[in-house]
PDB file as gemmi writes it, atoms N, CA and C in Angstrom:
CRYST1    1.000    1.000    1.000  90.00  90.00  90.00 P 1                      
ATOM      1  N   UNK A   1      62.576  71.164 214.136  1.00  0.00           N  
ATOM      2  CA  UNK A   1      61.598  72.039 213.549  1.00  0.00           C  
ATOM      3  C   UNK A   1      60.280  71.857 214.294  1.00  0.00           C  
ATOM      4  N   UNK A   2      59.612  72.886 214.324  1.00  0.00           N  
ATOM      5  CA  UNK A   2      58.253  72.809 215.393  1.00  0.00           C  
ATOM      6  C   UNK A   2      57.209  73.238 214.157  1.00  0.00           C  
ATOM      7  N   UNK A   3      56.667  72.259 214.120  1.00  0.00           N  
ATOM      8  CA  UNK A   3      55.216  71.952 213.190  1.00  0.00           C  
ATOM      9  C   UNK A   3      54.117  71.802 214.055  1.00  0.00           C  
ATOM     10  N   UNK A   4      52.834  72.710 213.474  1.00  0.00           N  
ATOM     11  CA  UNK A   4      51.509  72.488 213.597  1.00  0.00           C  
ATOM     12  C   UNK A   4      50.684  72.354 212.747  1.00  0.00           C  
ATOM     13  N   UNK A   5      49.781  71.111 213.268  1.00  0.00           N  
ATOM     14  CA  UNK A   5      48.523  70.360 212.654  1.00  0.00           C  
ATOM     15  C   UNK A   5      47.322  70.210 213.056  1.00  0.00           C  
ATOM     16  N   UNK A   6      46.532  71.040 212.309  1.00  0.00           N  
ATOM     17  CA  UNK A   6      44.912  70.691 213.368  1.00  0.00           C  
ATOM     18  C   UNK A   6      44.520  69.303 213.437  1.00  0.00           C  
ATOM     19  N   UNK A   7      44.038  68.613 214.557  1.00  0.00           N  
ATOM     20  CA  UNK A   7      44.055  67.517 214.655  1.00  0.00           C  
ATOM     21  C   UNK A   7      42.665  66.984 215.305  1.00  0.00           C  
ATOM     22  N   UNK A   8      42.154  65.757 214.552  1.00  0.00           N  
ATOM     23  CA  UNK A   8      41.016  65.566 215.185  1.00  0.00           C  
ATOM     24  C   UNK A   8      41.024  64.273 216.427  1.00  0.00           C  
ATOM     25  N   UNK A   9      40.363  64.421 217.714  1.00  0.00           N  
ATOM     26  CA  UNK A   9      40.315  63.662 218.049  1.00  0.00           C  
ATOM     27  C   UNK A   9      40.757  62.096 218.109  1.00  0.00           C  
ATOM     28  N   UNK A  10      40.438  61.730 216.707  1.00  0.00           N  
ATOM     29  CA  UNK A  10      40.881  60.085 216.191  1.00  0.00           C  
ATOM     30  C   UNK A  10      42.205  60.474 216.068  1.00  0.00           C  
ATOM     31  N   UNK A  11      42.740  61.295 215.787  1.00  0.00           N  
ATOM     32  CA  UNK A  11      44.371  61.443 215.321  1.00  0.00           C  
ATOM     33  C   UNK A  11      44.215  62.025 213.889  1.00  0.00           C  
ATOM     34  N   UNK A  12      43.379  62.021 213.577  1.00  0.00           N  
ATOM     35  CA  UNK A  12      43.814  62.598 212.119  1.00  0.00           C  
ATOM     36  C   UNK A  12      43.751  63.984 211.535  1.00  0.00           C  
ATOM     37  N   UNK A  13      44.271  64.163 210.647  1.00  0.00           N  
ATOM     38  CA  UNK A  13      44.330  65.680 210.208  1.00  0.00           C  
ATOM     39  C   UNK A  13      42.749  66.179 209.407  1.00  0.00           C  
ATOM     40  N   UNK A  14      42.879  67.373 210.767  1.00  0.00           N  
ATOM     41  CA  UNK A  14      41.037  68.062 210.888  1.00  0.00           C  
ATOM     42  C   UNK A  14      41.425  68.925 209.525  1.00  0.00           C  
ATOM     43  N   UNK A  15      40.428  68.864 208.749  1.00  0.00           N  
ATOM     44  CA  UNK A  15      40.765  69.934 207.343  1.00  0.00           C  
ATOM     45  C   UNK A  15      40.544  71.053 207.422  1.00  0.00           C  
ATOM     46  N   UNK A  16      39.987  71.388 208.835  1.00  0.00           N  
ATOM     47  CA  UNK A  16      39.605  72.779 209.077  1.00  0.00           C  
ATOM     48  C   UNK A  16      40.814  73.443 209.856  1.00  0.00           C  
ATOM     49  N   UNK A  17      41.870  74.269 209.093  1.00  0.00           N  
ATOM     50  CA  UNK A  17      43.175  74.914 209.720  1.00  0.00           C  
ATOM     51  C   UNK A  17      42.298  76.203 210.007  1.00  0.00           C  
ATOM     52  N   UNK A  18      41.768  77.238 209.781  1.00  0.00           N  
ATOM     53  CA  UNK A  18      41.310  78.302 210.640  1.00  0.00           C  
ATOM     54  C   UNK A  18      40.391  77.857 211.475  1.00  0.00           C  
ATOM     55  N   UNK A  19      39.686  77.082 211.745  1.00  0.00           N  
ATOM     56  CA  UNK A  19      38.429  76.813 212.707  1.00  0.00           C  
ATOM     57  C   UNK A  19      38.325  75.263 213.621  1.00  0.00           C  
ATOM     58  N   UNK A  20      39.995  74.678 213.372  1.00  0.00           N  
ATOM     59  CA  UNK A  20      40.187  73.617 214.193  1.00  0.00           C  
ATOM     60  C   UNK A  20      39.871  74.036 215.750  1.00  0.00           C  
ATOM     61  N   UNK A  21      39.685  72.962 216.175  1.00  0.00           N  
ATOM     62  CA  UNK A  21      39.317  73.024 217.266  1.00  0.00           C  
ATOM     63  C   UNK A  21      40.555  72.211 218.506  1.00  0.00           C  
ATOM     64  N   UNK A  22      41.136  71.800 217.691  1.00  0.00           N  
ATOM     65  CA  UNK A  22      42.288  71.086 218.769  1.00  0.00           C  
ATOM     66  C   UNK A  22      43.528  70.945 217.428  1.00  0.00           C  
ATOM     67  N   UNK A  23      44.909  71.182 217.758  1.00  0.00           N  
ATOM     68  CA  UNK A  23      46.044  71.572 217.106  1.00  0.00           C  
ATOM     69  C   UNK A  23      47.002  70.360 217.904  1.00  0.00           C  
ATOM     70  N   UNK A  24      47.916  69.943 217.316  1.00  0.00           N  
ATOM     71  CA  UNK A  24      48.743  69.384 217.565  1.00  0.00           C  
ATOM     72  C   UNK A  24      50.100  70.621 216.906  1.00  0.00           C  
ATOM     73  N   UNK A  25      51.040  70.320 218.495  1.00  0.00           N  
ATOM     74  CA  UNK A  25      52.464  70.885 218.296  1.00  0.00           C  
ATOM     75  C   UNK A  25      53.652  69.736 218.106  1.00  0.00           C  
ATOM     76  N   UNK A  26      54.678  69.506 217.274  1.00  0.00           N  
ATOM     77  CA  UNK A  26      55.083  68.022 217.229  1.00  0.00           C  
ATOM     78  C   UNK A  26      56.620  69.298 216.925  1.00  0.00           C  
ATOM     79  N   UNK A  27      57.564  68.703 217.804  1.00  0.00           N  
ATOM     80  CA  UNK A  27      58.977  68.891 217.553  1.00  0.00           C  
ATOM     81  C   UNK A  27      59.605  67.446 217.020  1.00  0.00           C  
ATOM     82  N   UNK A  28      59.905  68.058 215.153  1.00  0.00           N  
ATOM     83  CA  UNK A  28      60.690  66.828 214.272  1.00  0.00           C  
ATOM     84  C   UNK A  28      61.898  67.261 213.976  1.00  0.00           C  
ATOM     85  N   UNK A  29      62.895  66.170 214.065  1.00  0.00           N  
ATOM     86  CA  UNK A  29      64.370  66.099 213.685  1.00  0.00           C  
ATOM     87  C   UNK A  29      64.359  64.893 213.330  1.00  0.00           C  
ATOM     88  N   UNK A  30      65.263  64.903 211.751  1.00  0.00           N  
ATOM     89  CA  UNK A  30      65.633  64.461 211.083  1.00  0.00           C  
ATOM     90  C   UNK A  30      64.455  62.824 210.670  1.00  0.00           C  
ATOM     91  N   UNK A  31      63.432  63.385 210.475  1.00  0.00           N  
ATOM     92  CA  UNK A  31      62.234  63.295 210.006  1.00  0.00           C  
ATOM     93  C   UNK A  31      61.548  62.334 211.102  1.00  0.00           C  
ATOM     94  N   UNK A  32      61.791  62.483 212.696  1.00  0.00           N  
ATOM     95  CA  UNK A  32      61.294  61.289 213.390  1.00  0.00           C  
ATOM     96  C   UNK A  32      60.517  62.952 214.295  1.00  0.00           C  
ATOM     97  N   UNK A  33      59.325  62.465 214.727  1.00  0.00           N  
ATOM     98  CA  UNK A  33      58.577  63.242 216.272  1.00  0.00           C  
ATOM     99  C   UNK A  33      59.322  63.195 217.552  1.00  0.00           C  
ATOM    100  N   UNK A  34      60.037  63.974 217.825  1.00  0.00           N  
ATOM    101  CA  UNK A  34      60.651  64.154 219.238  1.00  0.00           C  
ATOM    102  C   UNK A  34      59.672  64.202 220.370  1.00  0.00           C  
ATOM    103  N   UNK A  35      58.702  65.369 219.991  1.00  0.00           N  
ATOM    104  CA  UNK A  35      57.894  65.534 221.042  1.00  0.00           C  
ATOM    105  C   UNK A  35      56.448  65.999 219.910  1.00  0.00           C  
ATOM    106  N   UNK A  36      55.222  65.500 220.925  1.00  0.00           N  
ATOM    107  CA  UNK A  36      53.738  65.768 220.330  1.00  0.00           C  
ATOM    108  C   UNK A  36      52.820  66.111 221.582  1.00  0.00           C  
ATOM    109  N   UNK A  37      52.358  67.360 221.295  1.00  0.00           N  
ATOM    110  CA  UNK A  37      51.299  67.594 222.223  1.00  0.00           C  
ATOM    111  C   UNK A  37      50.154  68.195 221.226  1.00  0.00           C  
ATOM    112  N   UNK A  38      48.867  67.763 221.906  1.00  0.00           N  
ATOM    113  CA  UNK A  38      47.542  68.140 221.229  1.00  0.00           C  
ATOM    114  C   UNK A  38      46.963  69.098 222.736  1.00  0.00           C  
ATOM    115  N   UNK A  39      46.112  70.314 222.182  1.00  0.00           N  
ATOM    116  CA  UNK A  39      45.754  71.113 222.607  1.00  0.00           C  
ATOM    117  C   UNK A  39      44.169  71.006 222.154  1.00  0.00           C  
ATOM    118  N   UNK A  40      43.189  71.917 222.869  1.00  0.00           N  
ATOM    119  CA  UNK A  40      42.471  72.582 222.402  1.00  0.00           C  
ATOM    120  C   UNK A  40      42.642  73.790 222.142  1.00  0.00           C  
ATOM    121  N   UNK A  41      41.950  74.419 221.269  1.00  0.00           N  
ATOM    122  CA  UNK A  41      42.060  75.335 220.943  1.00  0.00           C  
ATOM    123  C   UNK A  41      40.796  76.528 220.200  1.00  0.00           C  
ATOM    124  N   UNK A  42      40.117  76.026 220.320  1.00  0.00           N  
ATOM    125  CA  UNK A  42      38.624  76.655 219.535  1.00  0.00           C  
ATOM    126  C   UNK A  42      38.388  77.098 218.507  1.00  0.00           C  
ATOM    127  N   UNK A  43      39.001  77.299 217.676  1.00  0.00           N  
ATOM    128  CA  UNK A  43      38.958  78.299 216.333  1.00  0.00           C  
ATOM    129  C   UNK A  43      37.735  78.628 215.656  1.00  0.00           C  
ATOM    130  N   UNK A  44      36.983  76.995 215.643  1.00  0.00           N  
ATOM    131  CA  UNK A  44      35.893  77.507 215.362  1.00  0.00           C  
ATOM    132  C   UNK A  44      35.093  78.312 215.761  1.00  0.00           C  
ATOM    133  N   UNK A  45      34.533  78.720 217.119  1.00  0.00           N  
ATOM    134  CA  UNK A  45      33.613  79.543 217.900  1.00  0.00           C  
ATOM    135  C   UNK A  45      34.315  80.967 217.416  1.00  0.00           C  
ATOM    136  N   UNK A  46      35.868  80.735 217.322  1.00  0.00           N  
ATOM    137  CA  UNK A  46      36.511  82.368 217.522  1.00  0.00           C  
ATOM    138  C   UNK A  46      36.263  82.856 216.072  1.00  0.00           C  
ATOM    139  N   UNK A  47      36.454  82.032 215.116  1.00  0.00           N  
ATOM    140  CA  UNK A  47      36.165  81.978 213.632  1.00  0.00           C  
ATOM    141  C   UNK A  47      34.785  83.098 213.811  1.00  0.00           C  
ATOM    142  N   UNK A  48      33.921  82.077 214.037  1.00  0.00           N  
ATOM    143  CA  UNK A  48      32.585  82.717 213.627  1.00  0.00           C  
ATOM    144  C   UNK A  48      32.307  83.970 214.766  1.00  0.00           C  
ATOM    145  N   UNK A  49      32.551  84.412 215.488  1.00  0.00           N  
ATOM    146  CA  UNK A  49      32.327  85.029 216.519  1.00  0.00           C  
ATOM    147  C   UNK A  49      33.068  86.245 216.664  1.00  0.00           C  
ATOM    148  N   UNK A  50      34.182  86.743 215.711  1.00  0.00           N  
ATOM    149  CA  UNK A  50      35.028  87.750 215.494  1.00  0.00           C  
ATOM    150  C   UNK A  50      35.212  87.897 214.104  1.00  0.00           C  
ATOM    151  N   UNK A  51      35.986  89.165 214.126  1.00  0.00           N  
ATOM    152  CA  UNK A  51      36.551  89.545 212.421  1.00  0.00           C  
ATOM    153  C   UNK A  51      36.964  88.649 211.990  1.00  0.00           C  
ATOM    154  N   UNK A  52      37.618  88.505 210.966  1.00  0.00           N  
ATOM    155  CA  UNK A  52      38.615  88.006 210.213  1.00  0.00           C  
ATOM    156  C   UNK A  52      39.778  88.385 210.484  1.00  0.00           C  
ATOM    157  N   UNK A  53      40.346  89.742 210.787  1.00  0.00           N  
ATOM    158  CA  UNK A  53      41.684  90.081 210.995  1.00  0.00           C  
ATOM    159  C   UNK A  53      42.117  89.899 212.685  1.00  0.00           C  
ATOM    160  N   UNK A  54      40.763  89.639 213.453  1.00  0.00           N  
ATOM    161  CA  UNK A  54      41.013  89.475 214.759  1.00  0.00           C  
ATOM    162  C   UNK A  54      41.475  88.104 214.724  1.00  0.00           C  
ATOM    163  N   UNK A  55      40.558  87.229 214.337  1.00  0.00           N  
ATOM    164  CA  UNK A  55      40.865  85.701 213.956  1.00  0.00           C  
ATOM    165  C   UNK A  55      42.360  85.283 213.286  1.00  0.00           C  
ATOM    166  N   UNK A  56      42.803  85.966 212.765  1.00  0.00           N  
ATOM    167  CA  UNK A  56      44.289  86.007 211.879  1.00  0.00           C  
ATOM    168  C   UNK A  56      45.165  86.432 213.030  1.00  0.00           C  
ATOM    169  N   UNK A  57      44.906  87.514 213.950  1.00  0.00           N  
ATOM    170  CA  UNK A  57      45.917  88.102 214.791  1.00  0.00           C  
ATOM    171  C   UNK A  57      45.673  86.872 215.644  1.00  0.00           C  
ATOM    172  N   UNK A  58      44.645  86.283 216.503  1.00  0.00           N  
ATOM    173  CA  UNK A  58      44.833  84.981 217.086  1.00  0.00           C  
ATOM    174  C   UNK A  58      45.811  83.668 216.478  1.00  0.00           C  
ATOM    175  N   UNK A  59      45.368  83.516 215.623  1.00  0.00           N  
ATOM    176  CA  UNK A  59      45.731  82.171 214.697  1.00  0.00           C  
ATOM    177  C   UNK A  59      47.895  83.497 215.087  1.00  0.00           C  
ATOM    178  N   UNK A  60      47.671  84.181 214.873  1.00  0.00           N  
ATOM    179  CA  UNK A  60      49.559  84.776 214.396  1.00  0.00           C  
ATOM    180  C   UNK A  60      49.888  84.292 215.607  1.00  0.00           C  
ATOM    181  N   UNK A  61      49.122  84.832 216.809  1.00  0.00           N  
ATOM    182  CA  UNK A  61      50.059  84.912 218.096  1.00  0.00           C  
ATOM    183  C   UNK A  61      50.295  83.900 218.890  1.00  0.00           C  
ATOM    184  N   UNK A  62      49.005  82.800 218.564  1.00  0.00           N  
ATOM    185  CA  UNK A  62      49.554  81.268 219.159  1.00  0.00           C  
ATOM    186  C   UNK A  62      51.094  80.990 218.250  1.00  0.00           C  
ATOM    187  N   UNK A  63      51.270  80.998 216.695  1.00  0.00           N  
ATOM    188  CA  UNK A  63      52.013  80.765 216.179  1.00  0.00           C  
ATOM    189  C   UNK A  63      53.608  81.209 216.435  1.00  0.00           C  
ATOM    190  N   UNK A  64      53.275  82.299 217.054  1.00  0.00           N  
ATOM    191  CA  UNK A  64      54.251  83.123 217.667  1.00  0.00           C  
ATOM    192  C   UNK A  64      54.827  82.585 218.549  1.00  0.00           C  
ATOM    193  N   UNK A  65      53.808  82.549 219.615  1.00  0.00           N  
ATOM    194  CA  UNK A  65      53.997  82.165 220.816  1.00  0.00           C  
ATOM    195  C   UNK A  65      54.903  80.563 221.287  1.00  0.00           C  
ATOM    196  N   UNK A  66      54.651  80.010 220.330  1.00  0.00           N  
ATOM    197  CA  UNK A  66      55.000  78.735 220.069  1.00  0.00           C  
ATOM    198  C   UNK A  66      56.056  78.306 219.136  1.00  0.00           C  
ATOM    199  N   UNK A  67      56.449  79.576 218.623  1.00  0.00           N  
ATOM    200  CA  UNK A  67      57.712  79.285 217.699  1.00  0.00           C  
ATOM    201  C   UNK A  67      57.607  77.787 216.456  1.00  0.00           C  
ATOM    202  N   UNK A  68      56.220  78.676 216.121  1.00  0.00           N  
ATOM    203  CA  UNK A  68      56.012  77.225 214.692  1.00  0.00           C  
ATOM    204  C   UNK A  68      56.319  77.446 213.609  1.00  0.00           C  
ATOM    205  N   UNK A  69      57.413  76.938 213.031  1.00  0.00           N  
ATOM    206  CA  UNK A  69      57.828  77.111 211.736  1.00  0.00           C  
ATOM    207  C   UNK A  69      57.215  76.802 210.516  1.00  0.00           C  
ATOM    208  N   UNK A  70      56.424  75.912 211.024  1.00  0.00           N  
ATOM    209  CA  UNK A  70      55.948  74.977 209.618  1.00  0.00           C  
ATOM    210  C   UNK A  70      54.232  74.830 210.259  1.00  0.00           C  
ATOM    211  N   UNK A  71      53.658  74.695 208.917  1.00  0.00           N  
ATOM    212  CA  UNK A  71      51.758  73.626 209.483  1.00  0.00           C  
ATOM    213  C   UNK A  71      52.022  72.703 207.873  1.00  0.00           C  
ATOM    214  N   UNK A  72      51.440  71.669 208.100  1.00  0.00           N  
ATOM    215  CA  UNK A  72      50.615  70.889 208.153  1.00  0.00           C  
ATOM    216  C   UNK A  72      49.309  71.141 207.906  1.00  0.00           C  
ATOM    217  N   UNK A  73      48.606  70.958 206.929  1.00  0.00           N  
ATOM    218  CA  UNK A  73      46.786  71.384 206.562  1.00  0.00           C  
ATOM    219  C   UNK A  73      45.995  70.850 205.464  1.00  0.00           C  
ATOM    220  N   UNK A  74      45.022  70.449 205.783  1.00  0.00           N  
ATOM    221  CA  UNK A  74      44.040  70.004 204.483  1.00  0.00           C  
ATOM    222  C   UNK A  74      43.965  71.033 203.503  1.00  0.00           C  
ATOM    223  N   UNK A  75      43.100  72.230 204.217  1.00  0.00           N  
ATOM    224  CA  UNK A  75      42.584  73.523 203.421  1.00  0.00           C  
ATOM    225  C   UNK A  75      42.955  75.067 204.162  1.00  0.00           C  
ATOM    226  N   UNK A  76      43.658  75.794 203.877  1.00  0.00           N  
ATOM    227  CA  UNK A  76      44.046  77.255 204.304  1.00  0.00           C  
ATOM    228  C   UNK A  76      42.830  77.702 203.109  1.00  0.00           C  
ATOM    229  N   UNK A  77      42.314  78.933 203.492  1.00  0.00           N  
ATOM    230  CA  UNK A  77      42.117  80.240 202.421  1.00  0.00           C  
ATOM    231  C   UNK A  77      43.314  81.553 201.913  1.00  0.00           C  
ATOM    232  N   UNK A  78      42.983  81.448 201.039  1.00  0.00           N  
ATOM    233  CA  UNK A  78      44.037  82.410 200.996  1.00  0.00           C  
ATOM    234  C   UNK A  78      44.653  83.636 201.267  1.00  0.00           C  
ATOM    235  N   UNK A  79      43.963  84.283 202.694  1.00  0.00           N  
ATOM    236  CA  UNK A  79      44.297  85.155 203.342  1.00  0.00           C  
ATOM    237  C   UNK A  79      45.133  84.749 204.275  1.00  0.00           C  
ATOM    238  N   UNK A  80      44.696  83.308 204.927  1.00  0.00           N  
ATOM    239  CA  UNK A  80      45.358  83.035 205.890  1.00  0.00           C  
ATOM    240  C   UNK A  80      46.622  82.034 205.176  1.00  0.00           C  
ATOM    241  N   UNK A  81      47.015  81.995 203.939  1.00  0.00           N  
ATOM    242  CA  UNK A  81      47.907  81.106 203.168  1.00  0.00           C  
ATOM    243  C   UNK A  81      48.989  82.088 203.296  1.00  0.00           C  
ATOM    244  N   UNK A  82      48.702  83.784 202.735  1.00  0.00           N  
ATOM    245  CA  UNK A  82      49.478  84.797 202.295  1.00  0.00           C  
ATOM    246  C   UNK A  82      50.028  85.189 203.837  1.00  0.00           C  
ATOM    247  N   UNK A  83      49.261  84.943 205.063  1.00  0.00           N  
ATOM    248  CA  UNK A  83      49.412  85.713 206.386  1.00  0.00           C  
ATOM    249  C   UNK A  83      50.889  84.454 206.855  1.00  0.00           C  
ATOM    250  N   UNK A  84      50.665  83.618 206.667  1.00  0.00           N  
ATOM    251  CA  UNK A  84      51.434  82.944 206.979  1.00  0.00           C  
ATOM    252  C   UNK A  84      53.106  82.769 205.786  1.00  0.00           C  
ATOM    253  N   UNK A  85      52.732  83.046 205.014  1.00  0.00           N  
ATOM    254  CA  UNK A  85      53.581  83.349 204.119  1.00  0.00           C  
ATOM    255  C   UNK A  85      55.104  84.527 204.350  1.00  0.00           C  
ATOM    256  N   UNK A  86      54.041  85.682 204.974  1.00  0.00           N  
ATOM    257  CA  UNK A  86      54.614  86.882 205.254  1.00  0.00           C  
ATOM    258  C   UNK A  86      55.191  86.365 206.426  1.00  0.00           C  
ATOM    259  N   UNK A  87      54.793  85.060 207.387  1.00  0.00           N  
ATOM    260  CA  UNK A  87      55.309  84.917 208.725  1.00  0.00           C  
ATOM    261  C   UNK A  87      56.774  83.812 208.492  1.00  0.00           C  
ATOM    262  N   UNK A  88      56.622  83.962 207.406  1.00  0.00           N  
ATOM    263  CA  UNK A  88      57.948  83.056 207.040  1.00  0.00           C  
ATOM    264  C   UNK A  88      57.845  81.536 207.892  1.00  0.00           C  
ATOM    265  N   UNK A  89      56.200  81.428 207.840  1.00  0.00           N  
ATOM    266  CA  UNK A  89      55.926  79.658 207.971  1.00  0.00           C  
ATOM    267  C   UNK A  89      55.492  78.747 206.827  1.00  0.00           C  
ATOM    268  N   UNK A  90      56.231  77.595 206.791  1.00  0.00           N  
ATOM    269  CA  UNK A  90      55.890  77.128 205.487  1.00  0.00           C  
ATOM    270  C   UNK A  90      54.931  76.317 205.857  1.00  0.00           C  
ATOM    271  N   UNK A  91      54.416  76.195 204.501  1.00  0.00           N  
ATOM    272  CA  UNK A  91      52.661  75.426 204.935  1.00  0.00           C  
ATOM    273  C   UNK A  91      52.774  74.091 203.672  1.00  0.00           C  
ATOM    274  N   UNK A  92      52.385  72.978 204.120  1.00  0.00           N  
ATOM    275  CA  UNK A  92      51.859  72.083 203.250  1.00  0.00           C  
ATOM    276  C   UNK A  92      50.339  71.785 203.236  1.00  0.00           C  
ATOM    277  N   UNK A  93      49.682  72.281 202.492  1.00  0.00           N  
ATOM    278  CA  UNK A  93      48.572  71.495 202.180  1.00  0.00           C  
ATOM    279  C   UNK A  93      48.395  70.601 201.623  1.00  0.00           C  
ATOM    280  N   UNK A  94      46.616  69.790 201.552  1.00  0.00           N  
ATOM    281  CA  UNK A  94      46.251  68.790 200.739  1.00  0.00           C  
ATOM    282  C   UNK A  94      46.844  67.486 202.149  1.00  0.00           C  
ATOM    283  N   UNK A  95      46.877  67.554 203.114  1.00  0.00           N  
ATOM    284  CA  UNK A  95      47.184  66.696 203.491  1.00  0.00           C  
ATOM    285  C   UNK A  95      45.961  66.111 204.506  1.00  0.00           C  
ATOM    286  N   UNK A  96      45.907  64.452 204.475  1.00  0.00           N  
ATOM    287  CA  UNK A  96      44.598  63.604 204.638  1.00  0.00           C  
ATOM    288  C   UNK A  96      45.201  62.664 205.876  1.00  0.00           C  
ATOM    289  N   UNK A  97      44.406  61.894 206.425  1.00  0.00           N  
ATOM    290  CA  UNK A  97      44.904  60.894 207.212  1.00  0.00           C  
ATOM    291  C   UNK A  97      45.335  61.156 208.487  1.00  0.00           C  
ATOM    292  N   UNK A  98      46.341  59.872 208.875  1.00  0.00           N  
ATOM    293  CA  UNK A  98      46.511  60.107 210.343  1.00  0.00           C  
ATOM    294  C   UNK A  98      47.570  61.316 210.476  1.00  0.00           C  
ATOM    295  N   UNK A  99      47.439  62.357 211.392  1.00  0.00           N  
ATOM    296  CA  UNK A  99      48.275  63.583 211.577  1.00  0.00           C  
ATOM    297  C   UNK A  99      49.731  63.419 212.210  1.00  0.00           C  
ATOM    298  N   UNK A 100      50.084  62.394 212.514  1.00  0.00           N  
ATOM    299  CA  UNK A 100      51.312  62.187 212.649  1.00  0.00           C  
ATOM    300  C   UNK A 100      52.275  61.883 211.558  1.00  0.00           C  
ATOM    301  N   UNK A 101      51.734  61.023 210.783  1.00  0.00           N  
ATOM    302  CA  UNK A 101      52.623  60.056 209.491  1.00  0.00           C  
ATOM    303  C   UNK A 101      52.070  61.935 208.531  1.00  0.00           C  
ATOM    304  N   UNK A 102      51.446  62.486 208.319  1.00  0.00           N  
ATOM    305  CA  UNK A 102      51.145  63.549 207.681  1.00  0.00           C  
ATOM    306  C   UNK A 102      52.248  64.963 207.903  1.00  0.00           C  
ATOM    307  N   UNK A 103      52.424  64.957 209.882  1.00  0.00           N  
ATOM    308  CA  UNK A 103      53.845  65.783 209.757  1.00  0.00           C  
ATOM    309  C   UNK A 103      54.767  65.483 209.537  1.00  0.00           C  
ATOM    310  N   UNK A 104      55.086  63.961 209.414  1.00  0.00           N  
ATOM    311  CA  UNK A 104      56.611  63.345 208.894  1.00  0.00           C  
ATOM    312  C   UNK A 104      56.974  63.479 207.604  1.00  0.00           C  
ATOM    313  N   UNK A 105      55.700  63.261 206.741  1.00  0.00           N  
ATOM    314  CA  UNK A 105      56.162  63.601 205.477  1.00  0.00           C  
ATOM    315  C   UNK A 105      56.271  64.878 204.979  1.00  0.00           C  
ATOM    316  N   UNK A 106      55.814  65.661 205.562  1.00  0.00           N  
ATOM    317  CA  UNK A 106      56.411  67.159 205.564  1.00  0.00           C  
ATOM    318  C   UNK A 106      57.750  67.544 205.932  1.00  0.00           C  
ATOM    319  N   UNK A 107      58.310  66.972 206.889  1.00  0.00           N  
ATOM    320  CA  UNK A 107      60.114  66.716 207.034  1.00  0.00           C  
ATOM    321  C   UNK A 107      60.011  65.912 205.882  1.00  0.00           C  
ATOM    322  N   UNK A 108      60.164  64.803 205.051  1.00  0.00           N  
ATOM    323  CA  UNK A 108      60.573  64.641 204.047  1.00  0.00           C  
ATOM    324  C   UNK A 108      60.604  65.564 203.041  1.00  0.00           C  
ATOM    325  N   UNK A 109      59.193  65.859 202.897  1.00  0.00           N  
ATOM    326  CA  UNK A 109      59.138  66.797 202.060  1.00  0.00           C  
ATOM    327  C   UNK A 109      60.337  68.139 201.603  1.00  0.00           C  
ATOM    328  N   UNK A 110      60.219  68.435 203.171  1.00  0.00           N  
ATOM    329  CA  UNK A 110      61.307  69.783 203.073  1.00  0.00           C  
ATOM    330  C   UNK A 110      62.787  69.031 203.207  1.00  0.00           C  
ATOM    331  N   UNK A 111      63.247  68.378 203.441  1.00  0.00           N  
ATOM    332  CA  UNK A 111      64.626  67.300 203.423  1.00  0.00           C  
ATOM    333  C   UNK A 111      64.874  67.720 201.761  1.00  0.00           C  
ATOM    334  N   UNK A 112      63.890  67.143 200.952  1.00  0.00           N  
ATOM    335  CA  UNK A 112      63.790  66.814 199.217  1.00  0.00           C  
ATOM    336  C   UNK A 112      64.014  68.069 198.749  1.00  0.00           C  
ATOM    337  N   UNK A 113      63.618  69.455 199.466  1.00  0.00           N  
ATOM    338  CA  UNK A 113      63.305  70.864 198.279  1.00  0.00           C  
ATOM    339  C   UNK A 113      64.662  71.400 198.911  1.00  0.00           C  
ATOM    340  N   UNK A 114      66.021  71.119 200.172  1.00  0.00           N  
ATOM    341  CA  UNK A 114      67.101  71.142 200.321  1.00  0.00           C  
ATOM    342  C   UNK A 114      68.109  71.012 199.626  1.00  0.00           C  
TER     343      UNK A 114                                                      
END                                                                             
């Protein structure tokens, strides 16, 4: 499964999912990280600096592009909760700490609602 997590610098999960500024992509099987790459990515500048629906079509087409099934997130709004919804990506929020041990328990998570 290919999960994304905005990620801060230190490693931990940035609470800002529309306006992160660097994303981690992590391919998990059978609840271990196969593979992790961190990106930049800007969201914030693009956030404030465009629409909202332009900002959503960005945020879709990396998601796209990248074949991410799942995020990982402190705080979504709920435009971008429902946009992702319709994209048939599942989202966990409320999540704190280091962003790795944060996408693992999201494979647990979804293991448990199986």
């Amino acid at each position: 499964m290919r999960v994304c997590v905005p990620v801060t610098r230190e490693g931990s999960v940035d609470p800002r999912w529309g306006r992160a500024d660097r994303l981690a992509l992590a391919d998990v099987e059978n609840a271990e990280i196969k593979s992790w790459k961190e990106m930049e990515v800007g969201w914030g500048e693009h956030h404030e600096a465009s629409t909202e629906a332009r900002h959503h079509a960005l945020v879709a087409r990396f998601l796209n592009e990248n074949s991410v099934e799942a995020v990982v997130a402190g705080h979504m709004g709920p435009a971008m909760l429902a946009m992702l919804e319709r994209m048939k990506i599942r989202v966990r929020l409320g999540m704190t700490g280091d962003a790795r041990e944060a996408t693992i328990s999201l494979a647990h998570f979804m293991s448990e609602e199986n």
